[in-house]
N, CA, C and O atoms as a Tinker XYZ file with bonds, in Angstrom:
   380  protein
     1  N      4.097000    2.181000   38.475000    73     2
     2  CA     4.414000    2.580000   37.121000    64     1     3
     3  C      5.929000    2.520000   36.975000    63     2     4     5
     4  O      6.625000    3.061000   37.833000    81     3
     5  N      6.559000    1.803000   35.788000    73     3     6
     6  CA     7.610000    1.796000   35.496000    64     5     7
     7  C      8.307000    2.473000   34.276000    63     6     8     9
     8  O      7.634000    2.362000   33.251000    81     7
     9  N      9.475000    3.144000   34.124000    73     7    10
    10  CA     9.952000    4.111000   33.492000    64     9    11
    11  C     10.597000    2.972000   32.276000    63    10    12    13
    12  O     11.194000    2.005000   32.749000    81    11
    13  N     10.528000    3.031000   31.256000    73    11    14
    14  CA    11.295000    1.962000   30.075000    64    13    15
    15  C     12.121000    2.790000   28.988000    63    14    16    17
    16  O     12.853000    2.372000   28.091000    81    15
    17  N     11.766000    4.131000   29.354000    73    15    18
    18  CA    13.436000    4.805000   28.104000    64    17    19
    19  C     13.321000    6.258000   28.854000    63    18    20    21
    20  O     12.310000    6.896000   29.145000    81    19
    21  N     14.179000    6.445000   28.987000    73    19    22
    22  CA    15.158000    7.876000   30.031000    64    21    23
    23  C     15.263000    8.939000   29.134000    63    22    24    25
    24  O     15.619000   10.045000   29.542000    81    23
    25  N     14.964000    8.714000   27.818000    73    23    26
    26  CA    15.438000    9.917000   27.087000    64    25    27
    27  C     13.554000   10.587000   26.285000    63    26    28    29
    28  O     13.226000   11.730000   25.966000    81    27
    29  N     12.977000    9.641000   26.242000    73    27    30
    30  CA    11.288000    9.815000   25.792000    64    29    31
    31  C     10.193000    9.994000   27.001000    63    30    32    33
    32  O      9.099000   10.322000   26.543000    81    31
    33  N     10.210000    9.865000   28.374000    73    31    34
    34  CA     9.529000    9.676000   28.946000    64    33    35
    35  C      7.888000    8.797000   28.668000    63    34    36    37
    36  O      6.723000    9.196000   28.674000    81    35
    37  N      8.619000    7.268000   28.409000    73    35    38
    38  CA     7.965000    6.473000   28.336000    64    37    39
    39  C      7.250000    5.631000   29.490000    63    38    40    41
    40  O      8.032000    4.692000   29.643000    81    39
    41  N      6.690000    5.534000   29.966000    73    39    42
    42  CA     5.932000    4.980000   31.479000    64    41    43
    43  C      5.165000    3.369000   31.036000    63    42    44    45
    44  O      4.361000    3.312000   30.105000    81    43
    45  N      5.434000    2.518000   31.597000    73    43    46
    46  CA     3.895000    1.268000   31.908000    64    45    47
    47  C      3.079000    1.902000   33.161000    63    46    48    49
    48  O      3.212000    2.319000   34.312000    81    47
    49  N      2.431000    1.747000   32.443000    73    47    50
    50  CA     0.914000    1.242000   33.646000    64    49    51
    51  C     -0.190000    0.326000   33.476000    63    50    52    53
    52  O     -0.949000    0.480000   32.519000    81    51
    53  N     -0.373000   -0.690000   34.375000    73    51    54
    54  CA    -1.109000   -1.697000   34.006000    64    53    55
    55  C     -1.173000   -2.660000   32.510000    63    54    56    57
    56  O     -2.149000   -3.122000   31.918000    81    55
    57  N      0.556000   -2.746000   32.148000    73    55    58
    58  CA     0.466000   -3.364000   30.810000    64    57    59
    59  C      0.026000   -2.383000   30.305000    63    58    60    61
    60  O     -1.166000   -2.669000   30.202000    81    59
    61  N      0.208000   -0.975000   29.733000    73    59    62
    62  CA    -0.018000   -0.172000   28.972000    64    61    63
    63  C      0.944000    0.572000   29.120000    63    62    64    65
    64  O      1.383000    0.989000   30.192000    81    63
    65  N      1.558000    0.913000   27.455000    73    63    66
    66  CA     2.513000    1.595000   27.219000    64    65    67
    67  C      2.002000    3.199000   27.421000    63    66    68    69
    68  O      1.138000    3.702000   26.703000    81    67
    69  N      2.414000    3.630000   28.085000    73    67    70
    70  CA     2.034000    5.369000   28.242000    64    69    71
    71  C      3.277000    6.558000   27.949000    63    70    72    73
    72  O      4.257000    6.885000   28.619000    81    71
    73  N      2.797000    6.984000   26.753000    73    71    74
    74  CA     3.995000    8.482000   26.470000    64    73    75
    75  C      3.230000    9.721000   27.820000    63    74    76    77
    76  O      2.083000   10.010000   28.160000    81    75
    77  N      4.360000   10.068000   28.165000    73    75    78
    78  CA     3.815000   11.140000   29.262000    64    77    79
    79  C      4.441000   12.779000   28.283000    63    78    80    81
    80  O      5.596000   12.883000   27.872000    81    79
    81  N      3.548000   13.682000   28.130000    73    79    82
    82  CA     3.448000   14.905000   27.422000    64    81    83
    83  C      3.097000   15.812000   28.677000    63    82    84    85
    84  O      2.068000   15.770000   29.351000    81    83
    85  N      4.343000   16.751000   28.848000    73    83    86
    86  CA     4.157000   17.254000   29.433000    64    85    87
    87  C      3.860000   16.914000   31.224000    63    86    88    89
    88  O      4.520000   16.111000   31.884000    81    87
    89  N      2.599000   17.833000   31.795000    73    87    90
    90  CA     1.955000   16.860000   32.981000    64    89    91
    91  C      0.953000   16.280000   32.662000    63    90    92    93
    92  O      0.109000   16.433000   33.544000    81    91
    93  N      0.600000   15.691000   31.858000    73    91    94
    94  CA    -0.670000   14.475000   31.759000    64    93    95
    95  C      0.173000   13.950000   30.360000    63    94    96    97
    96  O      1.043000   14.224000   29.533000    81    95
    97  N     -0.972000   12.835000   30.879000    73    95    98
    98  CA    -0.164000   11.179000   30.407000    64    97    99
    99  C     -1.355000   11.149000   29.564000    63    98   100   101
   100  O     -2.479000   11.368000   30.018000    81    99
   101  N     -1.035000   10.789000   27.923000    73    99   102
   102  CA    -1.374000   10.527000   27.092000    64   101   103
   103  C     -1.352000    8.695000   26.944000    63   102   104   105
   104  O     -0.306000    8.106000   27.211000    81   103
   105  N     -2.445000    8.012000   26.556000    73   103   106
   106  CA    -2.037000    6.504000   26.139000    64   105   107
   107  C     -1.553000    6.497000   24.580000    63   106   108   109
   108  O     -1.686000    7.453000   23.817000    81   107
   109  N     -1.118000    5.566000   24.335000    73   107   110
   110  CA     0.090000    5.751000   22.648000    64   109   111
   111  C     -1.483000    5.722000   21.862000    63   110   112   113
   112  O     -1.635000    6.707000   21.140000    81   111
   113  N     -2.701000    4.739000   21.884000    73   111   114
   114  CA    -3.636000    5.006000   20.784000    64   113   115
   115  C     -4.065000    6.718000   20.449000    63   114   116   117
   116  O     -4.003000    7.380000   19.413000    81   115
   117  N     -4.520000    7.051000   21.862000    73   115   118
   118  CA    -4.815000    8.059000   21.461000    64   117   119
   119  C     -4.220000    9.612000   21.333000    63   118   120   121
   120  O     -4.857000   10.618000   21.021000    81   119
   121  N     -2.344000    9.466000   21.779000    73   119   122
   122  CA    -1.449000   10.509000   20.980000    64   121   123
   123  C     -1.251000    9.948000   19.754000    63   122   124   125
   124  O     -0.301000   10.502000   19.200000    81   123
   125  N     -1.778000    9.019000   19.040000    73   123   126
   126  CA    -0.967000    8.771000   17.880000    64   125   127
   127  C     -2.609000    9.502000   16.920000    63   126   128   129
   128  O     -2.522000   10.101000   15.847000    81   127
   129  N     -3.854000    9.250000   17.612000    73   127   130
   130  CA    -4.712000    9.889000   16.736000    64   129   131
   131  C     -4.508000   11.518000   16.612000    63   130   132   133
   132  O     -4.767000   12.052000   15.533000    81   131
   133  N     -4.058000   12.274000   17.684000    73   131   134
   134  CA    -3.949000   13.613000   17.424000    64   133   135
   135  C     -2.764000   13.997000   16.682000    63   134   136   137
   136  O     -2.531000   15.077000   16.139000    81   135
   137  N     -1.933000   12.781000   16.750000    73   135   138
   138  CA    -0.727000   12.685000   15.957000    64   137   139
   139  C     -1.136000   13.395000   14.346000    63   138   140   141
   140  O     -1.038000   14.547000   13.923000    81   139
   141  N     -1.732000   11.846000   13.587000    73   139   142
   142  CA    -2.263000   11.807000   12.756000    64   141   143
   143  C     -3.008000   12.761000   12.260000    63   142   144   145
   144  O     -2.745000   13.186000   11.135000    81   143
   145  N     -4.213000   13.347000   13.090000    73   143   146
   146  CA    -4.973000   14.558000   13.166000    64   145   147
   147  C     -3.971000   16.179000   12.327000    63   146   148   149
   148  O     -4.309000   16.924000   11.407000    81   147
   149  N     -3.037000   16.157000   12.974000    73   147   150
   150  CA    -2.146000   17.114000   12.709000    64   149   151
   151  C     -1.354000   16.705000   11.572000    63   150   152   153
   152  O     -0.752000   17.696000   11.158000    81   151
   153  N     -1.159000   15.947000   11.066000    73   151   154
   154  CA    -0.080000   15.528000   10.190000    64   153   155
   155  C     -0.750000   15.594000    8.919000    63   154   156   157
   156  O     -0.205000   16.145000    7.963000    81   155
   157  N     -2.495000   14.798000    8.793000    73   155   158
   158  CA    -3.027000   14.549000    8.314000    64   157   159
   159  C     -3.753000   15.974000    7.413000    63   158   160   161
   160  O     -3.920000   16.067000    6.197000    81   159
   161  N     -4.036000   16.822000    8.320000    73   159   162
   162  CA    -4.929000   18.714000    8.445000    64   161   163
   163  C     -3.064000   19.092000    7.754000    63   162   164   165
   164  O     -3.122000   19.660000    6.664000    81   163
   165  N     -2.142000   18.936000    8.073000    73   163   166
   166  CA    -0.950000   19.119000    7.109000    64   165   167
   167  C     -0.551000   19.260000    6.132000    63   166   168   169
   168  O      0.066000   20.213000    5.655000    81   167
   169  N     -0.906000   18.167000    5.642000    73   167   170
   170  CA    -0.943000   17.312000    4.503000    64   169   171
   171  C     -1.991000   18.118000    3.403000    63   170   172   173
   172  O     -1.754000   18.750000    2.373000    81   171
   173  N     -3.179000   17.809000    4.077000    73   171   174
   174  CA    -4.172000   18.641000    3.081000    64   173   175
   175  C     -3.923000   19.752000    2.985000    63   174   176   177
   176  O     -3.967000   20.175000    1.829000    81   175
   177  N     -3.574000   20.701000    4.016000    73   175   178
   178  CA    -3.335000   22.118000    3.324000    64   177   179
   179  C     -2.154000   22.289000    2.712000    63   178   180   181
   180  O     -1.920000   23.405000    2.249000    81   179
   181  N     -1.496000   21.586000    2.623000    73   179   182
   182  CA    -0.428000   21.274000    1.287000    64   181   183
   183  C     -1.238000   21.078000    0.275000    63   182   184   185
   184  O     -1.170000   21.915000   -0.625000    81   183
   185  N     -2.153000   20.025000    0.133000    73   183   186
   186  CA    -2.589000   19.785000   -1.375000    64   185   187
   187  C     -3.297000   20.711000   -1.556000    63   186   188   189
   188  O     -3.212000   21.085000   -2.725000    81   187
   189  N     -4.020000   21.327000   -0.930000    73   187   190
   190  CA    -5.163000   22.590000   -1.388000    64   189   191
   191  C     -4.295000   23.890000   -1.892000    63   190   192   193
   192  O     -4.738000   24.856000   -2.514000    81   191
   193  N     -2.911000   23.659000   -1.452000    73   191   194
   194  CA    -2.612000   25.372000   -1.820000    64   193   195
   195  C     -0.976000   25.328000   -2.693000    63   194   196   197
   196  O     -0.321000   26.242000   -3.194000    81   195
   197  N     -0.738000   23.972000   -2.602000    73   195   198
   198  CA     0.018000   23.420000   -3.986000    64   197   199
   199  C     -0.030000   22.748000   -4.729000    63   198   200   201
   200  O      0.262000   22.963000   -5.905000    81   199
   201  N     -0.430000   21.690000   -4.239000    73   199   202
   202  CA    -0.472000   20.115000   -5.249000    64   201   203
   203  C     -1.431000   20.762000   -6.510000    63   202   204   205
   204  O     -0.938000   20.666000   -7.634000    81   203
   205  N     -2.790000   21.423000   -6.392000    73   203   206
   206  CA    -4.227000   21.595000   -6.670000    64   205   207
   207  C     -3.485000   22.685000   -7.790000    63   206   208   209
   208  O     -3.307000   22.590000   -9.004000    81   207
   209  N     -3.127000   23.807000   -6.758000    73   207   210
   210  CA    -2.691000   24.739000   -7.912000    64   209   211
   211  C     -1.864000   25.066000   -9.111000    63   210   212   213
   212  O     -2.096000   25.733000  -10.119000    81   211
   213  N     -0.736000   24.334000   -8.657000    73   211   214
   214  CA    -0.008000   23.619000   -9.642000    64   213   215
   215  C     -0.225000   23.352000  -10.406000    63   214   216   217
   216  O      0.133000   23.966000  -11.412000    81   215
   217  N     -1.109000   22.033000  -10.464000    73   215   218
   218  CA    -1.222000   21.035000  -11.036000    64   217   219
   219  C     -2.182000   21.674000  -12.182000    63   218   220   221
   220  O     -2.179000   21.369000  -13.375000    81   219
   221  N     -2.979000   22.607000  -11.551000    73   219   222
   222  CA    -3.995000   23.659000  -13.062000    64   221   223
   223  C     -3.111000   24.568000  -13.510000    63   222   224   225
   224  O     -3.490000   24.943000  -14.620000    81   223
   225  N     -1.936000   25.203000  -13.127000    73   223   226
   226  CA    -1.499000   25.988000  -13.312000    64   225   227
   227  C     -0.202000   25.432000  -14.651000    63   226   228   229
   228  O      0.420000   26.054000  -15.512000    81   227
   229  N     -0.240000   24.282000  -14.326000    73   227   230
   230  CA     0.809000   23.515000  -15.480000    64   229   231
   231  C     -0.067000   22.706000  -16.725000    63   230   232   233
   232  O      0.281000   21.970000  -17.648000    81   231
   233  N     -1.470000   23.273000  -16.221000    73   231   234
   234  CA    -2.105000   22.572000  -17.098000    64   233   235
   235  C     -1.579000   21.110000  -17.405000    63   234   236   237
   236  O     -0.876000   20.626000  -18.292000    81   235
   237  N     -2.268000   20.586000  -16.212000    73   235   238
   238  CA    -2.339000   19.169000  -15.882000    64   237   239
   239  C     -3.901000   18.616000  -15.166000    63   238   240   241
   240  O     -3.852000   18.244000  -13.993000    81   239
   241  N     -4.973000   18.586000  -15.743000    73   239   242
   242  CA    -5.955000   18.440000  -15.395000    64   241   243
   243  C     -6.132000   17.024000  -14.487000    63   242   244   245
   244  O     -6.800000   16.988000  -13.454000    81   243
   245  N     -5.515000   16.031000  -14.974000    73   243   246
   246  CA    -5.867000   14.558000  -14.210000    64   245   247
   247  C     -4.994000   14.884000  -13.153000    63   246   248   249
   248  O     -5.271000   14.560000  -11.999000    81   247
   249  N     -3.887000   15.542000  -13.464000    73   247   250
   250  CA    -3.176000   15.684000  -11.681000    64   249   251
   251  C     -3.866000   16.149000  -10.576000    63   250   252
   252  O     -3.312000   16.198000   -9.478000    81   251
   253  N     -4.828000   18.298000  -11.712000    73   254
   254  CA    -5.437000   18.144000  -10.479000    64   253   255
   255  C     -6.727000   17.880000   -9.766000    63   254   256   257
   256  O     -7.289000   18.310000   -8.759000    81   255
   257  N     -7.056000   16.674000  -11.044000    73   255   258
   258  CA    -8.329000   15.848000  -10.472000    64   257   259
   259  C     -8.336000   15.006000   -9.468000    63   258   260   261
   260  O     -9.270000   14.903000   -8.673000    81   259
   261  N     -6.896000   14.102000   -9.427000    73   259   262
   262  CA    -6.149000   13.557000   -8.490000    64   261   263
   263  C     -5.967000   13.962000   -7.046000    63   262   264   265
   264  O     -6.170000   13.388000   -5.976000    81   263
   265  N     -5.436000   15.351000   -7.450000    73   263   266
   266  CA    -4.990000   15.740000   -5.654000    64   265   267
   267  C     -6.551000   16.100000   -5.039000    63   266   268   269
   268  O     -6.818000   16.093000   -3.837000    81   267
   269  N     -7.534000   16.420000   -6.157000    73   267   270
   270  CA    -8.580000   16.742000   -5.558000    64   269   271
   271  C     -9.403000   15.648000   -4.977000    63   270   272   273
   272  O     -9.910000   15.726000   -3.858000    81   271
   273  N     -9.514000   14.672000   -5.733000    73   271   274
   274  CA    -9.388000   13.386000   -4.804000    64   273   275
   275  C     -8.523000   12.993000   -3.441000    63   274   276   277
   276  O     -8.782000   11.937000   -2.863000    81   275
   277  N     -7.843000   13.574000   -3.120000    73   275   278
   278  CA    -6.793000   13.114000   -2.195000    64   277   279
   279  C     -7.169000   13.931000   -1.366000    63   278   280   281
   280  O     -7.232000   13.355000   -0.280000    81   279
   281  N     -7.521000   15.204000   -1.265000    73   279   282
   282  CA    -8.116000   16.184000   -0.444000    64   281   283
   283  C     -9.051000   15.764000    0.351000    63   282   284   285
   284  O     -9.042000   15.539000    1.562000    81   283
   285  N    -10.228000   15.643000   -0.802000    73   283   286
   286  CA   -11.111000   14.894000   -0.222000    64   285   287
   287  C    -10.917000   13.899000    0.546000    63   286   288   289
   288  O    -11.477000   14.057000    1.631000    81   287
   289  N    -10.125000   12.533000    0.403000    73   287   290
   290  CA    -9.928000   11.618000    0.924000    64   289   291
   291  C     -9.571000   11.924000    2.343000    63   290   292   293
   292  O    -10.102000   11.331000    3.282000    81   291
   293  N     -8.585000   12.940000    2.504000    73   291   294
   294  CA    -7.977000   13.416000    3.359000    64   293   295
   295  C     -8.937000   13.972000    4.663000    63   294   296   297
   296  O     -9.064000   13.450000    5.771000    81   295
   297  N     -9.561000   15.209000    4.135000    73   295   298
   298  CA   -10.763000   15.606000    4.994000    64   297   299
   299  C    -11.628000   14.718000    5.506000    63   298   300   301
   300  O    -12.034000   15.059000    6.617000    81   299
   301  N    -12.314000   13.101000    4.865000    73   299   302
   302  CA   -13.148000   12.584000    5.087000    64   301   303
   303  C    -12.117000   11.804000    6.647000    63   302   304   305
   304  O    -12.498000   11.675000    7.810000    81   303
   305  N    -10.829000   11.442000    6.043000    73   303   306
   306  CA   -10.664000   10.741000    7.599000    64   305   307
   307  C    -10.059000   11.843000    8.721000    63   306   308   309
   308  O    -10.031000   11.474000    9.895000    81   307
   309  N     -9.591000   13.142000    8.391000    73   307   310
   310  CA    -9.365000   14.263000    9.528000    64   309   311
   311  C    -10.972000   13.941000   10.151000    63   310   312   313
   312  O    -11.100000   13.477000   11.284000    81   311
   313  N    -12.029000   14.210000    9.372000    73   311   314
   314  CA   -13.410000   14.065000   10.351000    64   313   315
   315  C    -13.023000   13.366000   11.282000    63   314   316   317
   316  O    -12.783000   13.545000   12.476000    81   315
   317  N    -12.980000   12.198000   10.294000    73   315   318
   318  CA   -13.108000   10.250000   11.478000    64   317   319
   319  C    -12.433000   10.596000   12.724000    63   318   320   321
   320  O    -12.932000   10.223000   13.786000    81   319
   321  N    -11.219000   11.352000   12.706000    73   319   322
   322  CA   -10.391000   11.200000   13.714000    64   321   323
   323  C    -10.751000   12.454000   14.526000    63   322   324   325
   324  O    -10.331000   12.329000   15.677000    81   323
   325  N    -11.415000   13.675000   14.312000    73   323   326
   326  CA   -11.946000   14.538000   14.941000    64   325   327
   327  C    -12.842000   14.023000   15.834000    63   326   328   329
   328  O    -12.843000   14.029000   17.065000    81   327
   329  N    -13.729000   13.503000   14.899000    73   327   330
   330  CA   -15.028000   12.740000   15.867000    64   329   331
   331  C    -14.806000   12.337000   17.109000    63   330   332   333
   332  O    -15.387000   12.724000   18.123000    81   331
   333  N    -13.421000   11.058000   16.958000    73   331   334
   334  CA   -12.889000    9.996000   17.748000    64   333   335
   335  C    -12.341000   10.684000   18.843000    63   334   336   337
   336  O    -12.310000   10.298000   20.011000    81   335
   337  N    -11.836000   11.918000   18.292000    73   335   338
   338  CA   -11.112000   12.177000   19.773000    64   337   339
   339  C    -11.760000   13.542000   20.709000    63   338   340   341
   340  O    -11.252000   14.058000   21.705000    81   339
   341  N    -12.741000   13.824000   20.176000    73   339   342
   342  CA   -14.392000   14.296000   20.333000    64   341   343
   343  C    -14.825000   13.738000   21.578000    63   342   344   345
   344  O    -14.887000   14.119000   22.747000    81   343
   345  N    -15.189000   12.387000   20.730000    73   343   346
   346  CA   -16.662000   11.404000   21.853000    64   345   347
   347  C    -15.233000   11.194000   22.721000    63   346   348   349
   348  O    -15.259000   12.225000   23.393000    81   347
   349  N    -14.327000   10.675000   23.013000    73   347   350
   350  CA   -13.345000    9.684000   23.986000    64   349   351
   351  C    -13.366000   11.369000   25.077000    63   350   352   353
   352  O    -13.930000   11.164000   26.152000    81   351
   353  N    -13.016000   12.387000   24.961000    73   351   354
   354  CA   -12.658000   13.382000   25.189000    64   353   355
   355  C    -13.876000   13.960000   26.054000    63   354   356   357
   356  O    -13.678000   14.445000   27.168000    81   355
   357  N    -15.313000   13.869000   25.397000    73   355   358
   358  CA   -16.238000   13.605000   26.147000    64   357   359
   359  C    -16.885000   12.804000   27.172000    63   358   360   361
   360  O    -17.332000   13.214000   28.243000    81   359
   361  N    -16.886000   11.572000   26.707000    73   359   362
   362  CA   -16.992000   10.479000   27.835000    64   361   363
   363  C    -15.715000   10.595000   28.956000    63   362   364   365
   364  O    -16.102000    9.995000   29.959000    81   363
   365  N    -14.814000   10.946000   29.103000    73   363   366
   366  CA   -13.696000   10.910000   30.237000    64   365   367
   367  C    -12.660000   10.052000   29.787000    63   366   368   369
   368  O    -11.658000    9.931000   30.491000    81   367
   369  N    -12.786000    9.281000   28.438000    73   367   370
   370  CA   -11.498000    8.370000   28.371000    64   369   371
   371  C    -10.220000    8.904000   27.328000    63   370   372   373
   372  O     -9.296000    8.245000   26.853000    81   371
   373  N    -10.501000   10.150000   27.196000    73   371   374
   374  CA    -8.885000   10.514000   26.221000    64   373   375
   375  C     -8.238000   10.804000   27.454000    63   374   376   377
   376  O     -8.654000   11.657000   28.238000    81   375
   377  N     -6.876000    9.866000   27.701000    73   375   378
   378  CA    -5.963000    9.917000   28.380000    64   377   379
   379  C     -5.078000    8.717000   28.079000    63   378   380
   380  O     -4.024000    8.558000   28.695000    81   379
């Protein structure tokens, strides 16, 4: 395994770029899904407890028909990526 930036603890192994977190080694697909995961569960509880309220509260109905769409949107892929890092996590391959 070879070290490629001194200041990120970035590693190869086998032609695979590996961020190392902590003591276990994360591969970049799947820190970037828990990445996302978190950013994403973020995001929505922003829109649920401003965008939403606001947006009725200024009496702006299509706005907050909008963010309520976006919520939704939001939750449907937090699932996707729950799932994903679920089954990998189960089978032995989140690493």
């Amino acid at each position: 395994m070879s070290k490629i930036s001194s200041k990120r603890n970035i590693y190869i192994k086998q032609n695979q770029v590996i961020a190392k977190r902590g003591d276990s080694m994360v591969c970049n697909c799947n820190y970037n899904k828990i990445k996302l995961l978190y950013k994403l569960s973020v995001l929505s509880a922003f829109v649920e407890k401003h965008a939403i309220r606001d947006a009725e509260k200024d009496s702006h109905p299509l706005c907050a028909e909008e963010c309520k769409e976006l919520k939704q949107d939001l939750e449907r892929h937090i699932e996707k990526l729950r799932l994903a890092v679920e089954g990998l996590s189960r089978e032995g391959k989140f690493g």
